[in-house]
C-alpha positions in Angstrom: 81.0 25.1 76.4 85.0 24.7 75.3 86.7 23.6 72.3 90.2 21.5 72.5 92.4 21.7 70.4 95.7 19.3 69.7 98.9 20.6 68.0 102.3 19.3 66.9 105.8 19.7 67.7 107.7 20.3 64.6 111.6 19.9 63.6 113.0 21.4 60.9 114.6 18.6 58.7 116.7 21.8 56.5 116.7 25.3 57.6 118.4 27.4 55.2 118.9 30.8 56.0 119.4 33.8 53.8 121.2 37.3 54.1 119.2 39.6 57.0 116.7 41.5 55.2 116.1 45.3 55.6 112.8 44.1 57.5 115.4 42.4 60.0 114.0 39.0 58.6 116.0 36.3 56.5 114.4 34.9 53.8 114.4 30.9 54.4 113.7 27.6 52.7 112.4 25.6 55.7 111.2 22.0 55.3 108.9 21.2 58.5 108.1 17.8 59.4 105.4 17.9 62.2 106.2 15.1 64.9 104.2 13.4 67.8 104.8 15.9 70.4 101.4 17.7 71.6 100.3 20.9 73.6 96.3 21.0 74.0 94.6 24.2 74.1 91.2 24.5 75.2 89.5 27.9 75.3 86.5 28.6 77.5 83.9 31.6 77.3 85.0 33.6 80.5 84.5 37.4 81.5 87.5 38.5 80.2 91.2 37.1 78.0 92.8 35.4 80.3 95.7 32.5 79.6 96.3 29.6 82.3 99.3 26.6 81.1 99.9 23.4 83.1 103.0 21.0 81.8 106.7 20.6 82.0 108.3 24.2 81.9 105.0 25.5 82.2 106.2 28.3 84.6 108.4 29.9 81.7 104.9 30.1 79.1 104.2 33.9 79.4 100.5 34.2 80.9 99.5 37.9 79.3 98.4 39.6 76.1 102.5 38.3 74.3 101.6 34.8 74.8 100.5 33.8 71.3 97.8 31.5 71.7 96.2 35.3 73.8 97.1 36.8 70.4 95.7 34.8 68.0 92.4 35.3 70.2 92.6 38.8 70.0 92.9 38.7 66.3 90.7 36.6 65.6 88.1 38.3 67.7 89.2 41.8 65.8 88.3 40.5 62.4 85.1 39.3 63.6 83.9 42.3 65.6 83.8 41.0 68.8 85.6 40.5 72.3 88.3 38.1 72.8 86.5 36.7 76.0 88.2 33.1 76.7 89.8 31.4 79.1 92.6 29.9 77.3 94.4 27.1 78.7 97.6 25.7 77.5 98.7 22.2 78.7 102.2 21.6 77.4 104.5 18.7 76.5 106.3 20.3 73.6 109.6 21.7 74.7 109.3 25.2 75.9 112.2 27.8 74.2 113.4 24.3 72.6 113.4 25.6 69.0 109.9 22.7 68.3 107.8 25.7 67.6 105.9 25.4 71.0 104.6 28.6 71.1 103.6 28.9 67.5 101.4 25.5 68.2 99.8 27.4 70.8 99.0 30.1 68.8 97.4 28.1 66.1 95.7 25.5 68.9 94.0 28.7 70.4 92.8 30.8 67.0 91.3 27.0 66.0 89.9 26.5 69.1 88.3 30.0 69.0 87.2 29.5 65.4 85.3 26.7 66.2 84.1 27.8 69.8 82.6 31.4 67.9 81.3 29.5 65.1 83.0 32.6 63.2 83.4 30.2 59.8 86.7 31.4 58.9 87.9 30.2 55.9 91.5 27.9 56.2 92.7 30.8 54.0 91.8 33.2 56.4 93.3 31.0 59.5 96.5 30.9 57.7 96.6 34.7 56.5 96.5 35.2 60.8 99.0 33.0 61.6 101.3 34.3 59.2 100.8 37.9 61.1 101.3 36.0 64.4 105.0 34.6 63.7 106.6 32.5 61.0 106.3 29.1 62.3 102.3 29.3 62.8 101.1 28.9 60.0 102.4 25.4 59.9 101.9 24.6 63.2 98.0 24.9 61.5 98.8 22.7 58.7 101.2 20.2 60.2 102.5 17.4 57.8 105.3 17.8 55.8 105.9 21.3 53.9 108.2 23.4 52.5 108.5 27.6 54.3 109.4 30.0 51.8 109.7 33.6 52.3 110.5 34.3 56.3 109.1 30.4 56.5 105.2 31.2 56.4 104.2 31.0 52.7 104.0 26.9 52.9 104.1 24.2 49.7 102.9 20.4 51.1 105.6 18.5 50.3 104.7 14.3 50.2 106.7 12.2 52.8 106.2 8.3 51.9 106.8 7.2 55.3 107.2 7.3 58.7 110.3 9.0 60.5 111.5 8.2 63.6 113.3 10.6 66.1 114.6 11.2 69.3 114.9 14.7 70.9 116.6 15.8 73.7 115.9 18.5 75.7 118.7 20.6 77.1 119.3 22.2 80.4 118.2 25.7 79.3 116.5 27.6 76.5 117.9 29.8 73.8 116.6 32.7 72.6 115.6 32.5 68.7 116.2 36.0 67.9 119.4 35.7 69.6 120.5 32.8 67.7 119.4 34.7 64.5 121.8 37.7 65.7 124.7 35.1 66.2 123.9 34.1 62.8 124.5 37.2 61.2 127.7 38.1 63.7 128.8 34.7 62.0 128.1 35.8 58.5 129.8 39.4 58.8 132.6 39.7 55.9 130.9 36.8 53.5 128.3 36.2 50.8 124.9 34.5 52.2 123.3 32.4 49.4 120.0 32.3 48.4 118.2 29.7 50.2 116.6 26.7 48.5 115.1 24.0 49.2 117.5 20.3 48.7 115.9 18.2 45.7 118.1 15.3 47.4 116.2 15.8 51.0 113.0 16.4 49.0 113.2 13.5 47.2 114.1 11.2 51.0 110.9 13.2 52.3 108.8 11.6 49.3 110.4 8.3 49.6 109.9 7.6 52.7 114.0 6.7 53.2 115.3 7.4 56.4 119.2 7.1 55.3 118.9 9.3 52.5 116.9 11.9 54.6 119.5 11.3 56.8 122.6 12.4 54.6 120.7 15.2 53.8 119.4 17.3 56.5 120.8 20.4 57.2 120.5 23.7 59.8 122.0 27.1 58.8 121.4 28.3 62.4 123.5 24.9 63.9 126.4 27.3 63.9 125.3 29.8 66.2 123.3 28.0 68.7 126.2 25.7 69.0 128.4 29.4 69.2 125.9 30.4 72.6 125.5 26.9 73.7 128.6 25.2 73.3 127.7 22.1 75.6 124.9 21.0 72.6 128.2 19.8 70.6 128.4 17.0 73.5 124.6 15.9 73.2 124.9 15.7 69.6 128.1 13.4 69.6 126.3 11.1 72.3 124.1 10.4 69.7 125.6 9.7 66.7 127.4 7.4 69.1 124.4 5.6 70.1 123.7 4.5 66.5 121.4 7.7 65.5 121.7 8.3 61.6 121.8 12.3 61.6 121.9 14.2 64.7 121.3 18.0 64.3 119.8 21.4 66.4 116.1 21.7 66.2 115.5 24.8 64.3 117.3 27.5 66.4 117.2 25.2 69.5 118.4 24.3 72.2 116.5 21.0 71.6 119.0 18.4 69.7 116.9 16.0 67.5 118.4 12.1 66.2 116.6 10.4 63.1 117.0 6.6 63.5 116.1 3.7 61.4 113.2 2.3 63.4 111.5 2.4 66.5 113.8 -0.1 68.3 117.1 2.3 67.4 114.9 5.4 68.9 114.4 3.7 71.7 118.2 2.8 71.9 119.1 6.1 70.7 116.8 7.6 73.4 118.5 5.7 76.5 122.2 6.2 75.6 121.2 9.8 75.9 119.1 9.2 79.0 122.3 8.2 80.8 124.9 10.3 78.9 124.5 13.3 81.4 124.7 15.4 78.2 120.9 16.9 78.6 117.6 17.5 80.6 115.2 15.1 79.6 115.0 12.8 76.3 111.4 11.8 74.2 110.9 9.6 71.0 108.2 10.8 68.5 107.3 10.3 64.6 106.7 12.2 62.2 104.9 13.8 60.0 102.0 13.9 62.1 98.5 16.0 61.7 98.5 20.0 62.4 96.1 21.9 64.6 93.2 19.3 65.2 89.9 19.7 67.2 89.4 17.0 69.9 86.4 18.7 71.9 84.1 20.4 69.8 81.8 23.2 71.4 79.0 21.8 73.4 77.0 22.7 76.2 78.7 21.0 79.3 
Protein backbone atom coordinates (compact mmCIF):
# COMPACT_ATOMS: atom_id res chain seq x y z
CA UNK A 1 0.00 0.00 0.00
CA UNK A 2 1.41 3.81 -0.76
CA UNK A 3 -0.18 6.97 -1.55
CA UNK A 4 1.51 9.66 -4.08
CA UNK A 5 1.14 12.68 -3.87
CA UNK A 6 2.02 15.73 -6.50
CA UNK A 7 2.76 19.34 -5.41
CA UNK A 8 3.66 22.69 -6.94
CA UNK A 9 6.40 25.03 -7.22
CA UNK A 10 5.22 28.44 -6.33
CA UNK A 11 6.56 32.12 -7.13
CA UNK A 12 5.67 34.87 -5.40
CA UNK A 13 4.24 37.48 -7.92
CA UNK A 14 4.43 40.49 -4.66
CA UNK A 15 6.16 39.85 -1.53
CA UNK A 16 5.72 42.65 0.73
CA UNK A 17 7.47 42.57 3.82
CA UNK A 18 6.68 44.30 7.04
CA UNK A 19 8.82 45.56 10.14
CA UNK A 20 10.46 42.29 12.19
CA UNK A 21 8.05 41.32 14.69
CA UNK A 22 8.89 40.67 18.40
CA UNK A 23 8.22 36.91 17.38
CA UNK A 24 11.25 37.43 14.89
CA UNK A 25 8.55 37.11 12.04
CA UNK A 26 7.47 40.00 9.48
CA UNK A 27 4.11 40.34 8.83
CA UNK A 28 3.60 39.93 4.86
CA UNK A 29 1.14 40.37 2.09
CA UNK A 30 2.23 37.52 -0.21
CA UNK A 31 0.43 36.82 -3.52
CA UNK A 32 1.33 33.05 -4.50
CA UNK A 33 0.78 31.81 -7.90
CA UNK A 34 1.45 28.04 -7.91
CA UNK A 35 3.31 27.01 -11.22
CA UNK A 36 4.01 23.64 -13.10
CA UNK A 37 6.98 22.56 -11.31
CA UNK A 38 6.41 19.20 -9.26
CA UNK A 39 8.08 17.10 -6.36
CA UNK A 40 6.12 13.69 -5.71
CA UNK A 41 5.92 12.20 -2.39
CA UNK A 42 4.85 8.88 -1.79
CA UNK A 43 4.73 7.46 1.66
CA UNK A 44 4.89 3.73 2.44
CA UNK A 45 3.93 1.85 5.73
CA UNK A 46 7.52 0.74 6.99
CA UNK A 47 8.93 -0.20 10.49
CA UNK A 48 9.89 3.01 11.42
CA UNK A 49 9.95 7.29 9.88
CA UNK A 50 12.30 7.13 7.56
CA UNK A 51 12.78 9.92 4.49
CA UNK A 52 14.54 8.71 1.07
CA UNK A 53 14.65 11.81 -2.04
CA UNK A 54 15.81 11.13 -5.58
CA UNK A 55 16.04 14.36 -8.18
CA UNK A 56 18.27 17.16 -9.15
CA UNK A 57 19.99 18.58 -5.78
CA UNK A 58 18.55 15.77 -4.07
CA UNK A 59 21.79 15.32 -2.03
CA UNK A 60 21.17 18.81 -0.28
CA UNK A 61 17.24 17.56 0.93
CA UNK A 62 17.93 16.84 4.65
CA UNK A 63 16.98 13.02 5.24
CA UNK A 64 15.99 13.19 9.31
CA UNK A 65 13.29 14.18 11.60
CA UNK A 66 13.95 18.49 10.13
CA UNK A 67 13.04 17.54 6.73
CA UNK A 68 9.41 18.70 6.55
CA UNK A 69 7.63 16.25 4.70
CA UNK A 70 9.18 13.76 8.20
CA UNK A 71 7.43 16.60 10.16
CA UNK A 72 4.29 16.87 8.81
CA UNK A 73 4.19 12.84 9.43
CA UNK A 74 4.98 13.16 12.82
CA UNK A 75 2.24 15.69 13.36
CA UNK A 76 -0.07 14.32 11.78
CA UNK A 77 0.47 10.93 13.43
CA UNK A 78 0.41 12.94 16.98
CA UNK A 79 -3.05 14.30 16.51
CA UNK A 80 -4.31 11.04 15.59
CA UNK A 81 -2.71 8.81 18.27
CA UNK A 82 -0.60 6.86 16.47
CA UNK A 83 3.07 6.18 15.09
CA UNK A 84 4.46 8.12 12.22
CA UNK A 85 5.64 4.73 10.54
CA UNK A 86 6.29 5.62 6.70
CA UNK A 87 8.73 5.50 4.33
CA UNK A 88 8.56 8.75 2.81
CA UNK A 89 10.06 9.38 -0.36
CA UNK A 90 10.66 12.63 -2.03
CA UNK A 91 11.40 12.81 -5.82
CA UNK A 92 12.28 16.36 -6.59
CA UNK A 93 12.25 18.68 -9.62
CA UNK A 94 11.42 21.85 -7.82
CA UNK A 95 14.48 23.92 -7.10
CA UNK A 96 16.07 22.95 -3.89
CA UNK A 97 17.11 26.32 -1.43
CA UNK A 98 15.70 28.24 -4.78
CA UNK A 99 13.19 30.33 -2.86
CA UNK A 100 9.94 28.02 -5.04
CA UNK A 101 8.89 26.74 -1.68
CA UNK A 102 10.30 23.18 -2.27
CA UNK A 103 10.41 22.05 1.01
CA UNK A 104 7.13 23.42 2.11
CA UNK A 105 5.61 21.24 -1.01
CA UNK A 106 7.13 18.41 0.55
CA UNK A 107 5.70 18.93 3.63
CA UNK A 108 2.24 19.35 2.42
CA UNK A 109 2.80 16.29 -0.32
CA UNK A 110 3.74 14.06 2.78
CA UNK A 111 0.86 15.16 5.53
CA UNK A 112 -1.67 14.53 2.31
CA UNK A 113 -0.17 11.45 1.43
CA UNK A 114 -0.34 10.30 5.05
CA UNK A 115 -3.95 11.54 5.37
CA UNK A 116 -5.04 9.59 2.81
CA UNK A 117 -2.73 6.44 3.42
CA UNK A 118 -4.19 6.33 7.49
CA UNK A 119 -7.53 7.03 6.31
CA UNK A 120 -7.35 9.47 9.43
CA UNK A 121 -10.34 11.92 7.65
CA UNK A 122 -8.81 15.07 8.55
CA UNK A 123 -10.74 17.83 7.69
CA UNK A 124 -8.96 20.50 4.94
CA UNK A 125 -9.33 22.78 7.95
CA UNK A 126 -7.44 20.64 10.01
CA UNK A 127 -4.65 20.05 7.08
CA UNK A 128 -4.22 23.62 6.84
CA UNK A 129 -4.22 24.42 10.72
CA UNK A 130 -0.79 21.82 10.41
CA UNK A 131 0.79 23.36 7.83
CA UNK A 132 0.55 26.59 9.16
CA UNK A 133 2.55 25.06 12.39
CA UNK A 134 5.04 23.48 9.89
CA UNK A 135 6.28 26.85 8.15
CA UNK A 136 4.61 29.74 6.38
CA UNK A 137 4.70 28.71 2.82
CA UNK A 138 2.80 25.22 3.50
CA UNK A 139 -0.21 25.95 3.80
CA UNK A 140 -0.31 27.03 0.25
CA UNK A 141 1.71 24.64 -1.02
CA UNK A 142 -1.74 22.55 0.05
CA UNK A 143 -4.05 24.81 -1.63
CA UNK A 144 -2.03 25.82 -4.69
CA UNK A 145 -3.77 28.32 -7.15
CA UNK A 146 -3.59 31.75 -6.84
CA UNK A 147 -3.99 33.40 -3.10
CA UNK A 148 -3.21 36.12 -1.17
CA UNK A 149 -0.66 35.21 2.48
CA UNK A 150 -1.49 37.50 5.19
CA UNK A 151 -0.09 37.43 8.51
CA UNK A 152 3.59 35.68 8.38
CA UNK A 153 2.08 34.48 4.80
CA UNK A 154 -0.10 31.36 6.11
CA UNK A 155 -3.62 32.81 6.79
CA UNK A 156 -4.53 32.47 2.74
CA UNK A 157 -7.56 34.47 0.74
CA UNK A 158 -8.13 32.63 -3.05
CA UNK A 159 -7.59 35.22 -5.20
CA UNK A 160 -9.19 34.55 -9.15
CA UNK A 161 -6.41 34.63 -11.87
CA UNK A 162 -8.30 34.76 -15.44
CA UNK A 163 -5.67 33.18 -17.26
CA UNK A 164 -2.73 31.46 -17.84
CA UNK A 165 0.87 32.85 -16.95
CA UNK A 166 3.83 31.96 -18.46
CA UNK A 167 7.38 31.91 -16.83
CA UNK A 168 10.73 31.10 -17.05
CA UNK A 169 12.96 30.38 -13.93
CA UNK A 170 16.37 30.09 -13.68
CA UNK A 171 18.17 28.32 -11.32
CA UNK A 172 21.45 29.72 -9.93
CA UNK A 173 24.75 28.26 -9.07
CA UNK A 174 24.03 28.10 -5.31
CA UNK A 175 21.30 28.37 -2.67
CA UNK A 176 20.55 31.16 -0.31
CA UNK A 177 19.54 30.83 2.92
CA UNK A 178 15.78 32.35 3.66
CA UNK A 179 16.40 33.33 7.07
CA UNK A 180 19.49 34.92 6.03
CA UNK A 181 18.01 36.87 3.39
CA UNK A 182 15.27 37.90 6.02
CA UNK A 183 18.33 39.13 8.31
CA UNK A 184 19.78 41.21 5.30
CA UNK A 185 16.38 42.56 5.11
CA UNK A 186 16.26 43.99 8.29
CA UNK A 187 20.27 45.09 8.28
CA UNK A 188 18.79 46.99 5.05
CA UNK A 189 15.95 48.49 6.85
CA UNK A 190 17.96 49.66 10.11
CA UNK A 191 17.37 53.71 10.53
CA UNK A 192 13.86 53.71 8.42
CA UNK A 193 10.13 53.25 8.72
CA UNK A 194 8.87 49.68 7.29
CA UNK A 195 5.22 50.10 5.97
CA UNK A 196 2.49 48.03 6.48
CA UNK A 197 2.29 45.45 3.96
CA UNK A 198 -0.71 45.21 1.51
CA UNK A 199 -1.58 43.59 -1.01
CA UNK A 200 -1.44 45.79 -4.84
CA UNK A 201 -5.27 46.28 -6.12
CA UNK A 202 -3.35 46.98 -9.54
CA UNK A 203 -1.47 43.32 -9.45
CA UNK A 204 -4.78 41.98 -8.00
CA UNK A 205 -6.73 43.18 -10.60
CA UNK A 206 -3.77 41.66 -13.66
CA UNK A 207 -4.18 38.29 -11.50
CA UNK A 208 -8.12 38.45 -12.20
CA UNK A 209 -7.74 39.53 -15.65
CA UNK A 210 -5.78 37.21 -16.82
CA UNK A 211 -3.14 40.21 -18.42
CA UNK A 212 0.24 39.31 -18.49
CA UNK A 213 1.51 43.09 -19.12
CA UNK A 214 -0.32 44.53 -16.43
CA UNK A 215 0.79 41.71 -14.01
CA UNK A 216 3.89 42.46 -15.38
CA UNK A 217 4.22 46.33 -14.30
CA UNK A 218 3.16 45.24 -11.22
CA UNK A 219 5.03 42.62 -9.51
CA UNK A 220 7.10 43.31 -6.81
CA UNK A 221 9.70 41.62 -3.96
CA UNK A 222 10.56 43.33 -0.75
CA UNK A 223 13.35 40.75 -0.12
CA UNK A 224 14.87 41.51 -3.96
CA UNK A 225 17.10 43.85 -2.10
CA UNK A 226 18.90 41.61 0.01
CA UNK A 227 19.24 38.53 -1.83
CA UNK A 228 20.69 40.63 -4.54
CA UNK A 229 22.92 42.29 -1.36
CA UNK A 230 24.39 38.30 -0.67
CA UNK A 231 24.22 37.25 -4.15
CA UNK A 232 25.29 39.99 -6.18
CA UNK A 233 25.77 37.88 -9.53
CA UNK A 234 21.61 37.41 -9.58
CA UNK A 235 21.70 41.27 -10.93
CA UNK A 236 23.40 39.65 -14.21
CA UNK A 237 20.75 36.77 -14.63
CA UNK A 238 18.02 39.23 -14.26
CA UNK A 239 19.35 41.75 -16.89
CA UNK A 240 19.88 38.65 -19.34
CA UNK A 241 16.42 38.43 -19.33
CA UNK A 242 14.77 41.41 -19.65
CA UNK A 243 17.13 41.40 -22.54
CA UNK A 244 15.82 38.43 -24.08
CA UNK A 245 12.32 40.04 -24.32
CA UNK A 246 10.92 38.72 -20.78
CA UNK A 247 8.22 41.37 -19.47
CA UNK A 248 9.17 41.43 -15.61
CA UNK A 249 12.07 39.70 -14.29
CA UNK A 250 12.30 39.49 -10.45
CA UNK A 251 13.93 37.03 -7.40
CA UNK A 252 11.64 34.22 -6.47
CA UNK A 253 10.49 34.86 -3.03
CA UNK A 254 13.87 35.07 -1.08
CA UNK A 255 15.68 33.19 -3.84
CA UNK A 256 18.26 32.47 -5.34
CA UNK A 257 15.94 31.33 -8.21
CA UNK A 258 15.25 34.38 -10.79
CA UNK A 259 11.87 34.03 -12.39
CA UNK A 260 10.76 35.95 -16.15
CA UNK A 261 6.87 36.38 -16.99
CA UNK A 262 6.58 36.40 -20.79
CA UNK A 263 3.74 36.99 -23.09
CA UNK A 264 3.24 33.44 -24.39
CA UNK A 265 4.68 30.22 -24.64
CA UNK A 266 6.90 31.01 -27.76
CA UNK A 267 8.60 34.15 -25.70
CA UNK A 268 9.28 31.58 -22.65
CA UNK A 269 10.82 29.44 -24.75
CA UNK A 270 12.96 32.34 -26.23
CA UNK A 271 13.29 33.78 -22.90
CA UNK A 272 14.40 30.36 -21.63
CA UNK A 273 17.39 29.86 -24.34
CA UNK A 274 18.97 33.37 -24.19
CA UNK A 275 19.42 32.36 -20.57
CA UNK A 276 20.52 28.88 -21.48
CA UNK A 277 23.49 30.32 -23.18
CA UNK A 278 24.00 33.59 -21.16
CA UNK A 279 26.39 31.78 -18.67
CA UNK A 280 24.52 33.89 -16.02
CA UNK A 281 23.00 30.57 -14.14
CA UNK A 282 22.78 26.79 -13.47
CA UNK A 283 20.05 25.36 -15.26
CA UNK A 284 16.87 27.22 -16.85
CA UNK A 285 12.89 25.59 -16.90
CA UNK A 286 9.53 27.11 -18.34
CA UNK A 287 6.35 26.43 -16.37
CA UNK A 288 2.60 28.05 -16.00
CA UNK A 289 0.82 29.01 -13.59
CA UNK A 290 -1.54 28.91 -11.44
CA UNK A 291 -1.54 25.33 -11.27
CA UNK A 292 -3.45 22.73 -8.70
CA UNK A 293 -1.96 22.39 -4.95
CA UNK A 294 -1.20 19.11 -3.13
CA UNK A 295 -2.99 16.47 -5.33
CA UNK A 296 -3.21 12.62 -4.87
CA UNK A 297 -2.09 10.55 -7.87
CA UNK A 298 -1.85 6.98 -6.14
CA UNK A 299 -4.42 6.45 -3.76
CA UNK A 300 -3.89 3.61 -1.04
CA UNK A 301 -4.28 0.19 -2.37
CA UNK A 302 -3.03 -3.13 -1.74
CA UNK A 303 -0.06 -3.61 -4.18
Amino acid sequence: MSVTVRVPAKVNVQLAVGAARPDGFHDLANVFLAVGLYDEVTVTPADELRVTCTGPDAGQVPLDRTNLAARAAIALAERYGRSPDVHVHIAKDIPVAGGMAGGSADGAGALLACDALWGTGASRAELLEICAELGSDVPFSLVGGAALGTGRGERLTPLEAGGTFHWVFAMAARGLSTPAVFREFDRLAEGRAVPEPVASRPLLDALTAGDPDALAAAVSNDLQPAALSLFPELADTLAAGRAAGALAALVSGSGPTTAFLTADLASAEAVAEALRVSGTCRTVRTAVGPVAGATVLQPAASG
